[in-house]
C-alpha positions in Angstrom: 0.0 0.0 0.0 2.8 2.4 1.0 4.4 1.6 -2.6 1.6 2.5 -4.2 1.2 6.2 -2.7 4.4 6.3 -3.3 3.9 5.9 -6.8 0.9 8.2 -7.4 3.0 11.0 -5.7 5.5 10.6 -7.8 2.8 10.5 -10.7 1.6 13.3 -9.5 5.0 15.5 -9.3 5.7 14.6 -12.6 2.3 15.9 -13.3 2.5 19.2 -11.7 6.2 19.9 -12.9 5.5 22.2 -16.0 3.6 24.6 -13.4 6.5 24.1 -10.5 9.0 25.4 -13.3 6.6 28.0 -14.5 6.2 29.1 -11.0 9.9 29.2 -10.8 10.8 31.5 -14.2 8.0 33.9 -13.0 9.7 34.2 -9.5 6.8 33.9 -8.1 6.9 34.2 -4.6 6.0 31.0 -2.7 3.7 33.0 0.1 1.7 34.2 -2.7 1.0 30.4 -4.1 0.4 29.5 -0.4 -2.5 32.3 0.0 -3.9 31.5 -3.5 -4.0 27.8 -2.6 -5.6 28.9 1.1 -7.9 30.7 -0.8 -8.6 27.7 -3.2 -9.1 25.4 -0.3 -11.3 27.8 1.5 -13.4 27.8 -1.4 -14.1 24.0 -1.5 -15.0 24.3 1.8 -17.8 27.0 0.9 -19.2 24.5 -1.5 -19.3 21.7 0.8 -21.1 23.7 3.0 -23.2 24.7 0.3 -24.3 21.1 -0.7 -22.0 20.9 -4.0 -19.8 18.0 -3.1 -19.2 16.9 -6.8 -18.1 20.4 -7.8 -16.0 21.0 -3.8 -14.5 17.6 -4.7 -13.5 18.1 -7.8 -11.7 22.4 -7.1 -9.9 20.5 -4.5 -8.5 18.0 -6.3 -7.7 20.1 -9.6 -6.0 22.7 -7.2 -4.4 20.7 -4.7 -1.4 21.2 -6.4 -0.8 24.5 -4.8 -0.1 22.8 -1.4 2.9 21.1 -3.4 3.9 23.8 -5.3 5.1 26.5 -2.9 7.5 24.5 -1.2 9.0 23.2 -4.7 9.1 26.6 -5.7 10.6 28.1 -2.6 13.5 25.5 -2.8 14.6 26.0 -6.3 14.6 29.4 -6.1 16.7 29.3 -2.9 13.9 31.7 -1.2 13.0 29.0 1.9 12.6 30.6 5.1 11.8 30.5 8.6 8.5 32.6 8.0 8.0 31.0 5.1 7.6 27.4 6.9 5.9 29.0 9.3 3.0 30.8 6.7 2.7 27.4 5.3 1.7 25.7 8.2 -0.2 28.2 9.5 -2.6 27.9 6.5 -2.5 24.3 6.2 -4.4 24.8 9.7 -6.6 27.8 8.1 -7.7 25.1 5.1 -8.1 22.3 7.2 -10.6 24.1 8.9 -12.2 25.5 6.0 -12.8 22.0 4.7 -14.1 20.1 7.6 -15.9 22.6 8.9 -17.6 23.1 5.5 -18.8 19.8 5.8 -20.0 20.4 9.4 -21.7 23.2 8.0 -23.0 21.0 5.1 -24.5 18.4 7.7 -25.7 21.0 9.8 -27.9 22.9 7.1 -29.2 20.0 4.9 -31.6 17.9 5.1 -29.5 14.3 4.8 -29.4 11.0 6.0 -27.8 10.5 9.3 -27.7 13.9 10.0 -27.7 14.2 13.6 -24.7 11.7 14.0 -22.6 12.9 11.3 -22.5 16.9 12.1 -21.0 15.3 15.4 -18.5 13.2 13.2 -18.0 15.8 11.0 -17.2 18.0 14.3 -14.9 15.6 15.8 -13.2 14.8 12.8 -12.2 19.0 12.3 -11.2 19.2 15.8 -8.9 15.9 16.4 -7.3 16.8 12.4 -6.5 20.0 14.5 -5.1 18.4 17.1 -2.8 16.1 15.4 -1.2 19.5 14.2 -1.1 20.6 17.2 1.0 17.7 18.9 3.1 17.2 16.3 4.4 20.8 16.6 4.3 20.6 20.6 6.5 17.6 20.4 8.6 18.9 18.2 9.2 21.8 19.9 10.5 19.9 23.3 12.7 17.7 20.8 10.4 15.1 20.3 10.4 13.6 16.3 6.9 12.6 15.0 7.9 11.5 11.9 6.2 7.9 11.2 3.7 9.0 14.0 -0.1 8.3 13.1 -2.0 6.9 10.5 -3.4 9.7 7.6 -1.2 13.1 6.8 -2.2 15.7 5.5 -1.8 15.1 1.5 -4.0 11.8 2.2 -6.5 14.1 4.2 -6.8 15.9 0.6 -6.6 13.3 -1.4 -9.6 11.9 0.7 -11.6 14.8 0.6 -11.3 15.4 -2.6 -11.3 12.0 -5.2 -14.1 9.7 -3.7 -16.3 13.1 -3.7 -15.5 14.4 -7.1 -16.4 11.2 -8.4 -19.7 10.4 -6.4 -20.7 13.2 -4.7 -23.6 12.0 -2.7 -24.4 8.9 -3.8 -25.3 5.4 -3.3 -27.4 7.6 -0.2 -24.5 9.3 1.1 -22.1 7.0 2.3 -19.5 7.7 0.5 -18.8 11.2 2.0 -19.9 9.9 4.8 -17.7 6.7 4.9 -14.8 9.4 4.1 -15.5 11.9 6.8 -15.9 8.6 9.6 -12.4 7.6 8.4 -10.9 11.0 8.8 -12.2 11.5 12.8 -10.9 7.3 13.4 -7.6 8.0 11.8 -7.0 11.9 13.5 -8.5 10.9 16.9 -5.8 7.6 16.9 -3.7 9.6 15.4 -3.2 12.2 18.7 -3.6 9.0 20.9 -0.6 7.8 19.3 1.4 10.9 19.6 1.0 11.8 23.2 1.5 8.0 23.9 4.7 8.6 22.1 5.8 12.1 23.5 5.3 9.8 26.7 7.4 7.3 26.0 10.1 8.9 24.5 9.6 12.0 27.6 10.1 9.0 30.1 13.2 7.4 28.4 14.7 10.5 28.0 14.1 11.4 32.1 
């Protein structure tokens, strides 16, 4: 399974490398692609709110390449910095929680199956993806590595969000989205379990 994500990313960078090196000739500054992509992202979640999951599915997967692109860019043209890492992240949090709370929005407002439950899935799901964020940069900060750590990142939280829905929207009664956004709050909520079980572990050995 891991060789095969491995192989669509690499797909995929082959894909996206005419725009990397047009990027890259127009010295475009990566901050800029990391707003435009926020922007993009925040966009899909304003449609999954409104109820067009085809159409939010299929923006973020066409423009998902922006969340790949401004770091490629910033390398090659030697312009990585501190802030810039730090911008990046910031609105990887900022898109996050325009998509999932889209959807909670999305739950919230229509008039779907399961509605009840999954407006509190949908709910945990935006705050634990938050979370895992959150410890990973906590544990890092005290020296603790969280590479390996946890079960989805965030490129699989995309891809997620966006394939399954561009595809089928809400179909086959909804359980497609909804089998997607289920996944996402299992796989964030076990994925800060298994952090701070980690920070412990390694927090004890080091004491």
């Amino acid at each position: 399974m891991l060789a095969l994500w491995r192989w669509i990313v690499a797909g995929y960078l082959r894909l996206i490398e005419p725009i990397i090196a047009f990027f890259v000739r127009r010295r475009t500054s990566p901050n800029v692609i990391t707003t435009v992509g926020t922007a993009c992202a925040c966009g899909a979640g304003a449609l999954f709110a409104l109820g067009h999951i085809s159409l939010a599915g299929w923006t973020l997967g066409i423009l998902a390449f922006f969340d790949v692109v401004d770091g490629a860019v910033a390398r090659r043209t030697g312009r990585e910095t501190a802030f810039g890492a730090f911008y990046d992240s910031t609105l990887d949090r900022v898109a996050d929680g325009a998509l999932l709370g889209g959807l909670v929005l999305f739950y919230a407002l229509h008039d779907v199956p399961r509605r009840e439950a999954m407006v509190a899935v949908a709910l945990l799901a935006l705050l634990a993806t938050l979370l895992t964020s959150y410890t990973r940069s906590r544990a890092e900060l005290i020296g603790v590595g969280m590479k390996g750590v946890g079960w989805l990142e965030r490129p699989e939280r995309i891809t997620l969000l966006a394939a399954p829905q561009a595809f089928f929207g809400r179909r086959f009664d909804g359980w497609v989205l909804d089998g997607v956004v289920i996944l996402l709050a299992v796989a964030a909520v076990v994925t800060v379990v298994q952090r701070i079980a980690h920070v412990a572990r390694e927090t004890e050995t080091a004491a």
